[in-house]
BALOBA-1460 file (C-alpha; in Angstrom, 3 decimals):
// residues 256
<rec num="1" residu="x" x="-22.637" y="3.242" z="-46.473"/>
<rec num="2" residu="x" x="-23.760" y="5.353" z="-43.916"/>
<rec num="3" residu="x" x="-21.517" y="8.379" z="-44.552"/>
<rec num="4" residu="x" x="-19.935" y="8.238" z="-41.717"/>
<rec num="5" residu="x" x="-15.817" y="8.666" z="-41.090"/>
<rec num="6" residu="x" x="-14.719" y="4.896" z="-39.503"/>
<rec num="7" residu="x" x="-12.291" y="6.594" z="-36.693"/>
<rec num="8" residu="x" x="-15.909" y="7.972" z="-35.190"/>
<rec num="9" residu="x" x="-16.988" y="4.058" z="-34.607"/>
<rec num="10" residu="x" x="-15.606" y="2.912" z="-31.333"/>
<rec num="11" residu="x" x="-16.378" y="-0.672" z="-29.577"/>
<rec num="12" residu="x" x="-17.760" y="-0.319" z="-26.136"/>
<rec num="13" residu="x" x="-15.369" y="-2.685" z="-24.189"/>
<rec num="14" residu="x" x="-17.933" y="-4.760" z="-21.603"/>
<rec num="15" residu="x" x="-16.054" y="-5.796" z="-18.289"/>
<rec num="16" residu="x" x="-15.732" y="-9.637" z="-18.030"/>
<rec num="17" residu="x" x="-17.174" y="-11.346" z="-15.238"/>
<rec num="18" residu="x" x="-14.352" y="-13.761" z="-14.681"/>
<rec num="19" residu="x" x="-12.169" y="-10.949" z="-14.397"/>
<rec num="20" residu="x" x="-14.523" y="-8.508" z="-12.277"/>
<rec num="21" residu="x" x="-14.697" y="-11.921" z="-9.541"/>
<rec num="22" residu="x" x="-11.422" y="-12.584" z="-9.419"/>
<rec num="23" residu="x" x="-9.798" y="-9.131" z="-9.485"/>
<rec num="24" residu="x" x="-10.224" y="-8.607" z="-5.169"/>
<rec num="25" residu="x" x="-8.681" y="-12.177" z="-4.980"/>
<rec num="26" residu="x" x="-5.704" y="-10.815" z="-6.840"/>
<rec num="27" residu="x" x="-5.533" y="-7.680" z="-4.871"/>
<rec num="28" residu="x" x="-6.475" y="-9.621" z="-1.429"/>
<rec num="29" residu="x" x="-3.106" y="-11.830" z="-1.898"/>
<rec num="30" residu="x" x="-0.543" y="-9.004" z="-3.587"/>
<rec num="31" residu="x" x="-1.239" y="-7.212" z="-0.231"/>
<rec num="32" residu="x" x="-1.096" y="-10.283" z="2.333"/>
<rec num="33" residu="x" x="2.153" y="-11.353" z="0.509"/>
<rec num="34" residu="x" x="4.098" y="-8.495" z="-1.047"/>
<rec num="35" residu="x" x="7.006" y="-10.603" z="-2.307"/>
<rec num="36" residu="x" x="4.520" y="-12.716" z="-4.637"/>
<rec num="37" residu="x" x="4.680" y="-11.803" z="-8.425"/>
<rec num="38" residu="x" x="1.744" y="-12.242" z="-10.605"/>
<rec num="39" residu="x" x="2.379" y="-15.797" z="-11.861"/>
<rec num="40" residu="x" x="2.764" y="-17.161" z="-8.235"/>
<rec num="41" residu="x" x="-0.511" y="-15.419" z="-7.433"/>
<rec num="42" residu="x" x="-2.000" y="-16.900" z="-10.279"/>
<rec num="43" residu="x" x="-0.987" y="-20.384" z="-9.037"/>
<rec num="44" residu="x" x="-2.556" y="-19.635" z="-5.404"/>
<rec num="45" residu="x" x="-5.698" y="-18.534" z="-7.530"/>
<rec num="46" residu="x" x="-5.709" y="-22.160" z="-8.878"/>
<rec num="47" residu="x" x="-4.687" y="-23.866" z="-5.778"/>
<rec num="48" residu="x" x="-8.211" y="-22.039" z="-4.579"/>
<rec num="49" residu="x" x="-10.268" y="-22.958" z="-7.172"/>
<rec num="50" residu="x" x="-10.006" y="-20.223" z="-9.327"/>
<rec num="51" residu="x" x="-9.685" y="-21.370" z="-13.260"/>
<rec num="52" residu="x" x="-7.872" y="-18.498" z="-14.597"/>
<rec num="53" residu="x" x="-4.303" y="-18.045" z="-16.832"/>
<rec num="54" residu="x" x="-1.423" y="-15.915" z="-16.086"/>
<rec num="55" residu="x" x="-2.744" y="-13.457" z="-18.526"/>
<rec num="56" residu="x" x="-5.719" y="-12.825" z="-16.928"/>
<rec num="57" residu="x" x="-3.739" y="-11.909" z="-13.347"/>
<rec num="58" residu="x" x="-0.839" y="-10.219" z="-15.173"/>
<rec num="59" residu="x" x="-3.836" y="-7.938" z="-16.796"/>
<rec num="60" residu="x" x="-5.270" y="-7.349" z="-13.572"/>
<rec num="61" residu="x" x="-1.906" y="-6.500" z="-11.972"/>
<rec num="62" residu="x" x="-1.223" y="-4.410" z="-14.104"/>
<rec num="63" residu="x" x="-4.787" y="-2.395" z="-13.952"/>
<rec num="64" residu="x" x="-4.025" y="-1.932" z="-10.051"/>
<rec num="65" residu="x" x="-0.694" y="-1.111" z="-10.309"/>
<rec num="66" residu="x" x="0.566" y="-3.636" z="-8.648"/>
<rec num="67" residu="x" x="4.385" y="-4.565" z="-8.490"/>
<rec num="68" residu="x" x="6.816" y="-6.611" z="-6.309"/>
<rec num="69" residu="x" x="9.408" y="-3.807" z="-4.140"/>
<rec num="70" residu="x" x="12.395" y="-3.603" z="-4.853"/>
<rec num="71" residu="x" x="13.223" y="-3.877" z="-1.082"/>
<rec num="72" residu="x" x="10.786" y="-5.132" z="1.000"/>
<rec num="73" residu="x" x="10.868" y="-3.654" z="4.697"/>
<rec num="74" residu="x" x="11.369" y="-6.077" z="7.884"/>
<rec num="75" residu="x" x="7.954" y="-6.389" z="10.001"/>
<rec num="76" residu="x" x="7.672" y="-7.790" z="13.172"/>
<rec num="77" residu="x" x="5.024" y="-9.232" z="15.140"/>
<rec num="78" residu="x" x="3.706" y="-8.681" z="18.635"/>
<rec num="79" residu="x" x="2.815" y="-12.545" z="19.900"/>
<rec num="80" residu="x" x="0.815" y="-13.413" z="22.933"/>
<rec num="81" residu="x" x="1.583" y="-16.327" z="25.495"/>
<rec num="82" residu="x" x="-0.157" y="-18.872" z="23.273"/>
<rec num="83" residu="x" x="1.801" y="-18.030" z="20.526"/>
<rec num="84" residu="x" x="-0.971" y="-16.029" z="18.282"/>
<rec num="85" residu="x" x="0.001" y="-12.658" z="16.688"/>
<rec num="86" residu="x" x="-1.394" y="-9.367" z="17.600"/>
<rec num="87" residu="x" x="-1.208" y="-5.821" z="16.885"/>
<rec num="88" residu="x" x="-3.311" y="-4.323" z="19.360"/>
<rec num="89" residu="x" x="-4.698" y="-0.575" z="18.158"/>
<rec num="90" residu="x" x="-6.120" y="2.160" z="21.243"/>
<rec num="91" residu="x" x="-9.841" y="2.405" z="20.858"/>
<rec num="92" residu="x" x="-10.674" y="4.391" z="23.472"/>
<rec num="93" residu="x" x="-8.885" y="7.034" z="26.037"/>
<rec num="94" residu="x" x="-6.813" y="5.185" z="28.760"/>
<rec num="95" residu="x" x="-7.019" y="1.827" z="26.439"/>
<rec num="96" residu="x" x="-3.271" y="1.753" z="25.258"/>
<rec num="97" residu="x" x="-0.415" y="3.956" z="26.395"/>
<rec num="98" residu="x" x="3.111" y="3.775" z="25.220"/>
<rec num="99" residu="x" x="6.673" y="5.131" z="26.479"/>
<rec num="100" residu="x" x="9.971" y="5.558" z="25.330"/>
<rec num="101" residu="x" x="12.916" y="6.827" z="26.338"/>
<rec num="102" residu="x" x="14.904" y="10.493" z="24.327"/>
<rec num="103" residu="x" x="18.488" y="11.133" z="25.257"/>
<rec num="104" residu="x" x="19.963" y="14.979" z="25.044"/>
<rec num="105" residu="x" x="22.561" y="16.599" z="26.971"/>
<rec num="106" residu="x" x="23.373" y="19.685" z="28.393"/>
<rec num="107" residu="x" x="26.054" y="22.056" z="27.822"/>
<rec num="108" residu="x" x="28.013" y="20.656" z="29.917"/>
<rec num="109" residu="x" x="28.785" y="17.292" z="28.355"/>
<rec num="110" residu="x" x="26.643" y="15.421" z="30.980"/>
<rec num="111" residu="x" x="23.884" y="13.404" z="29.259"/>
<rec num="112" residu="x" x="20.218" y="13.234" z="30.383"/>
<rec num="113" residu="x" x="17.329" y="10.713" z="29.648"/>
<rec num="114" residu="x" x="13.354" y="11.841" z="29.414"/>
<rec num="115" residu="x" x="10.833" y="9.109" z="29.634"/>
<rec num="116" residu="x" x="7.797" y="9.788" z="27.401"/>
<rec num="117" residu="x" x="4.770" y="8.619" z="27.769"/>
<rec num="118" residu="x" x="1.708" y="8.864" z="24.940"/>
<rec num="119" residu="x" x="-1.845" y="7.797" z="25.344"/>
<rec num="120" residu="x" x="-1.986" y="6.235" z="21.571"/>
<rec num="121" residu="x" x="-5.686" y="7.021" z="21.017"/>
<rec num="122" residu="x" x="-5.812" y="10.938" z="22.452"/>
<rec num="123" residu="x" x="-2.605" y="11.628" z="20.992"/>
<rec num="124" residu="x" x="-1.729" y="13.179" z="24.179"/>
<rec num="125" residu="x" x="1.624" y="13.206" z="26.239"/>
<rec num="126" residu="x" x="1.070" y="12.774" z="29.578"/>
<rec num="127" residu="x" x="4.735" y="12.743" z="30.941"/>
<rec num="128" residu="x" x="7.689" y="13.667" z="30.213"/>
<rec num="129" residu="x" x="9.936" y="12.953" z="32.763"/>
<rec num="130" residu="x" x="13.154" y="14.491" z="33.103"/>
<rec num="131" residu="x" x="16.727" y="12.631" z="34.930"/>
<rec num="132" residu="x" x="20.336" y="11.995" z="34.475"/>
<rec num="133" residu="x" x="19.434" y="8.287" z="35.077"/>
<rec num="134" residu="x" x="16.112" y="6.588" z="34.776"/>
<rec num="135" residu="x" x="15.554" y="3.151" z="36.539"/>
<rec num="136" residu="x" x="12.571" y="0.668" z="36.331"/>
<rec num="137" residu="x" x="11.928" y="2.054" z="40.237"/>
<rec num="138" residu="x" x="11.830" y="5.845" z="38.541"/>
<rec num="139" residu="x" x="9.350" y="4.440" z="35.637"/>
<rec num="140" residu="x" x="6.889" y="2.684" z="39.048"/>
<rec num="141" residu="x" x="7.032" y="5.767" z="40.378"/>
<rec num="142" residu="x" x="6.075" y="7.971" z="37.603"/>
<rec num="143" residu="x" x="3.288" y="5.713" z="36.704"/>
<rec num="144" residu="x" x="2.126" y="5.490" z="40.135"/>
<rec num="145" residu="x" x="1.613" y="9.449" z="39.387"/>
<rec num="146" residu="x" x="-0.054" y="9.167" z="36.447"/>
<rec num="147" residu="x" x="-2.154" y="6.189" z="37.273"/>
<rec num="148" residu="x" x="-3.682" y="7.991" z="40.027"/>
<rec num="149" residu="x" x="-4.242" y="11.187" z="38.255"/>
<rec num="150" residu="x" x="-5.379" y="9.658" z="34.937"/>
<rec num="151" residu="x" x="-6.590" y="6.650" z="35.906"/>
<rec num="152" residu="x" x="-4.962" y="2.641" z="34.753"/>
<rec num="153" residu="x" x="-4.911" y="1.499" z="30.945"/>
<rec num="154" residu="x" x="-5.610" y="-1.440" z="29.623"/>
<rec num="155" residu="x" x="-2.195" y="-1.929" z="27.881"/>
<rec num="156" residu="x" x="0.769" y="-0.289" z="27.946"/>
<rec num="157" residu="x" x="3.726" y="-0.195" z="25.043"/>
<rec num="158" residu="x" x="7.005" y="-0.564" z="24.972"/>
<rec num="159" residu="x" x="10.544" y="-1.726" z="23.461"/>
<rec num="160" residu="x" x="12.440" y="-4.217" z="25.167"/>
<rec num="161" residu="x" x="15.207" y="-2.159" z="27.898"/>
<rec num="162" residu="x" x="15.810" y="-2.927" z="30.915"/>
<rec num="163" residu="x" x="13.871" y="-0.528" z="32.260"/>
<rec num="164" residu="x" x="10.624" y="-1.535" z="30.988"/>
<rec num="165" residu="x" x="10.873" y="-5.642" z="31.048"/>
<rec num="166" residu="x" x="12.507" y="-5.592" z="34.407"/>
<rec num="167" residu="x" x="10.683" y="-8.247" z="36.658"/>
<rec num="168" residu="x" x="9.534" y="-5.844" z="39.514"/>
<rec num="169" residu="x" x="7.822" y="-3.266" z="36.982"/>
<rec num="170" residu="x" x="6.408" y="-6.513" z="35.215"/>
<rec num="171" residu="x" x="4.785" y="-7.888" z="38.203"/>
<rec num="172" residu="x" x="3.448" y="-4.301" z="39.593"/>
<rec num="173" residu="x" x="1.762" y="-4.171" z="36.533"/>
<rec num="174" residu="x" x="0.232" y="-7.335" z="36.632"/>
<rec num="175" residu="x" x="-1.496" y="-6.409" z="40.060"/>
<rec num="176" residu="x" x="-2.793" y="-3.372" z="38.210"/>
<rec num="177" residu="x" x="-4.188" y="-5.719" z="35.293"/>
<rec num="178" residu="x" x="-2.378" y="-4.174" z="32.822"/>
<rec num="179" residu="x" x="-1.022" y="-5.907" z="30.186"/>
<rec num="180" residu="x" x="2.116" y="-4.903" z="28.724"/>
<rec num="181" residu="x" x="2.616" y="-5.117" z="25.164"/>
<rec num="182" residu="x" x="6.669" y="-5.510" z="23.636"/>
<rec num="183" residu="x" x="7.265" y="-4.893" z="20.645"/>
<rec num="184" residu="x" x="9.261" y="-7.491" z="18.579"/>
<rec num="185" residu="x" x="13.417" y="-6.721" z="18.710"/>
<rec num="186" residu="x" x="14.312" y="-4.271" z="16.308"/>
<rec num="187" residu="x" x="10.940" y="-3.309" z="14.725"/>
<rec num="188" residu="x" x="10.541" y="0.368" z="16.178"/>
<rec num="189" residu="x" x="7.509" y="0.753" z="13.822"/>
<rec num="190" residu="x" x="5.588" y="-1.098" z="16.341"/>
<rec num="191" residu="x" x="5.894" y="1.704" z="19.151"/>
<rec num="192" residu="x" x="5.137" y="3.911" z="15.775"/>
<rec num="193" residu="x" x="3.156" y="6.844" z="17.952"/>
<rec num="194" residu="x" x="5.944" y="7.316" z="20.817"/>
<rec num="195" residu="x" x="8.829" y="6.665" z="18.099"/>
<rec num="196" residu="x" x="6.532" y="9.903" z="15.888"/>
<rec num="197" residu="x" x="6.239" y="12.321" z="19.312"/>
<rec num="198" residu="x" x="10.120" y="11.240" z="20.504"/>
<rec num="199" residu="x" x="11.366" y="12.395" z="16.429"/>
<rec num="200" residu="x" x="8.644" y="15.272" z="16.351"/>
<rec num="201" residu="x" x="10.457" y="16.533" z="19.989"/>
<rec num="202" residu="x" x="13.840" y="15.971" z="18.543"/>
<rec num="203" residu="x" x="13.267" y="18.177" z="15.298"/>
<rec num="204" residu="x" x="11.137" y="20.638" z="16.447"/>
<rec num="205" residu="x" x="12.055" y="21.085" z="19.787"/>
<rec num="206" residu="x" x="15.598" y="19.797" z="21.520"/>
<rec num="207" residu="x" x="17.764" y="20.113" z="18.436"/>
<rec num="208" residu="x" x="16.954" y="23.862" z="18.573"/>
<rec num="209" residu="x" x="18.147" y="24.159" z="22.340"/>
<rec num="210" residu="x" x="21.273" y="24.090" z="24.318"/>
<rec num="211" residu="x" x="20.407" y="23.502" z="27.952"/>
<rec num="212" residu="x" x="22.903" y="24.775" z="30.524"/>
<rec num="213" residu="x" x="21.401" y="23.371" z="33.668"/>
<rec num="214" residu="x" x="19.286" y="20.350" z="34.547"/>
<rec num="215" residu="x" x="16.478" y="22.318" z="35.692"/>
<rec num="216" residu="x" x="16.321" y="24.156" z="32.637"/>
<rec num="217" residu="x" x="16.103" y="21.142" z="30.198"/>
<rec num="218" residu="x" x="13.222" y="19.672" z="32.896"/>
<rec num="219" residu="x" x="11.381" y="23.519" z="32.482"/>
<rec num="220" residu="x" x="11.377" y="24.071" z="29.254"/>
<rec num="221" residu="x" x="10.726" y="20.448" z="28.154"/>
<rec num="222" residu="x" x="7.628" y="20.661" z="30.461"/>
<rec num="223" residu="x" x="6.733" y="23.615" z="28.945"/>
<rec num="224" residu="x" x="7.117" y="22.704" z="25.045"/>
<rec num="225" residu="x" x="4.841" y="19.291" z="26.249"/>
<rec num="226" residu="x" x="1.919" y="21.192" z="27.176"/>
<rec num="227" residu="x" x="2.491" y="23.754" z="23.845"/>
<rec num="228" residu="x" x="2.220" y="19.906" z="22.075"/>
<rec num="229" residu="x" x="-0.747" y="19.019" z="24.130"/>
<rec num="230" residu="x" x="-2.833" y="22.497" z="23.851"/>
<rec num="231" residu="x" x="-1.379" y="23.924" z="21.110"/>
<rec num="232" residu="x" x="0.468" y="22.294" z="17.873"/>
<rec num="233" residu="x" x="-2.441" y="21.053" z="15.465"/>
<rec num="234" residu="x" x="-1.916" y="17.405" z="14.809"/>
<rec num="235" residu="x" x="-2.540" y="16.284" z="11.681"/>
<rec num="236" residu="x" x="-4.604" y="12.825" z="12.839"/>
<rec num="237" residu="x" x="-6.606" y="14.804" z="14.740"/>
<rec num="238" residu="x" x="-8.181" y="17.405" z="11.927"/>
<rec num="239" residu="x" x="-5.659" y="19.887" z="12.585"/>
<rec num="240" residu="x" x="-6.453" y="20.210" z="16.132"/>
<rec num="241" residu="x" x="-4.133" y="19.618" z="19.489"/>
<rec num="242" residu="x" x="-4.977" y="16.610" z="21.839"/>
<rec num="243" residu="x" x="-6.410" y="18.400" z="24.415"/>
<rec num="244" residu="x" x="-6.873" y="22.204" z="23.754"/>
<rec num="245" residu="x" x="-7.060" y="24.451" z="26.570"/>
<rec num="246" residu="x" x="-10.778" y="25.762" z="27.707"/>
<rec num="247" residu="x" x="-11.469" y="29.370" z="27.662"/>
<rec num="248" residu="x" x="-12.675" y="30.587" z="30.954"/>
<rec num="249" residu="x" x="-15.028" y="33.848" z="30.133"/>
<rec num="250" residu="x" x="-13.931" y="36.804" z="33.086"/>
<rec num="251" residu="x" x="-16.310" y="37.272" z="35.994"/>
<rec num="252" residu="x" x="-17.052" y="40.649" z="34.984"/>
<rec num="253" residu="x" x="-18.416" y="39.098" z="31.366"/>
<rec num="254" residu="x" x="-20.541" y="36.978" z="33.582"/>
<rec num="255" residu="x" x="-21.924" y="39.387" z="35.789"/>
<rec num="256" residu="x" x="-23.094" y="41.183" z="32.764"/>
């Protein structure tokens, strides 16, 4: 009637309210519990109040992309003395530090251990010591170093060796009001910016050297820590290092 082809008429979908309230519910709870399909969701929908059908949630799964893995990975938790969960993030410089231990060897056969430690929130390594053996009385010792040049975090990471839960390191620390934080057994994600420097110094860095003396494994290591520090752009950063060196203008520029 109004000479117009009928494939040019289209019907303006409107969004339904229902649907537009409940659709961060839906997304809320496929997060919080990953191994939930859509009809179980729907059911904690209802359990909350919620009046709406399978159909509705399955839409709205489907909008989001949501879907159940096919493997869902293990997660641990970090739990306090009164048995609440934590995962405690750096905020600030000297807030949370964390340390690990690499293993390498030198051409020689004989193995050697370096102790790492990170400050989580600069990004920055601050040690990397280098031994044939490391002891809870060599970890004291090299925080006794760092605490007095970089002052005494509020937390510090770690696994669960014996070199870091020992009782006498324990108890120096809590003098020193620092709270250790240990990660759950087997969940290395939760030491996830040591366990990224430790793997970034493995690829880039020690499986592209053979060491024939101690001294040189404790030199060059040194050296490729401050290159890490001052130099390689870090991609949580902006592309920048943790702490890139200052240039110092000449005294001759300044006496111009």
């Amino acid at each position: 009637m109004l000479n117009q082809p009928r494939t040019t008429q289209r019907y303006e979908a409107r969004p339904d309210p229902l649907t537009e309230k409940v659709r961060p519910e839906v997304i809320a709870l496929a997060k919080k519990y990953g191994r939930y399909g859509y009809r179980t969701i729907t059911s904690m929908l209802n359990n909350q109040g919620w009046e709406v059908g399978k159909d509705r949630v399955f839409t709205i799964w489907k909008q989001e992309g949501l879907k159940v893995p096919s493997k869902q990975p293990k997660r641990g938790r970090l739990w306090l003395a009164d048995g609440s969960c934590i995962r405690k993030r750096p905020e600030y410089k000297n807030h949370v530090w964390s340390y690990d231990f690499v293993s390498d060897q030198t051409d020689d056969g004989r193995k050697f251990k370096i102790l790492n430690v990170i400050d989580e929130h600069s990004r920055e390594c601050l040690l990397s010591l280098v031994k044939r053996r490391i002891n809870s009385q060599d970890v004291i010792l090299a925080l006794v170093d760092l605490f007095l040049q970089r002052g005494v975090p509020k937390h510090i990471r770690s696994d669960n060796g014996p070199e870091f839960v020992a009782k006498k390191l324990v108890s120096w620390l809590d003098k020193l009001e620092v709270k250790p934080l240990f990660i759950h057994p087997g969940s290395p994600w939760e030491n996830g910016y040591c366990e990224s420097f430790n793997g970034k110094m493995r690829n880039q860095f020690l499986d592209g050297e053979i060491f024939y003396s101690l001294v040189e494994a404790q030199v060059l290591i040194e050296r490729w820590r401050r290159h890490y520090n001052t130099v390689r752009p870090h991609s949580s950063l902006g592309g920048r290092p943790p702490v890139p060196e200052t240039i110092t203008p000449k005294l001759e520029l300044l006496a111009m």
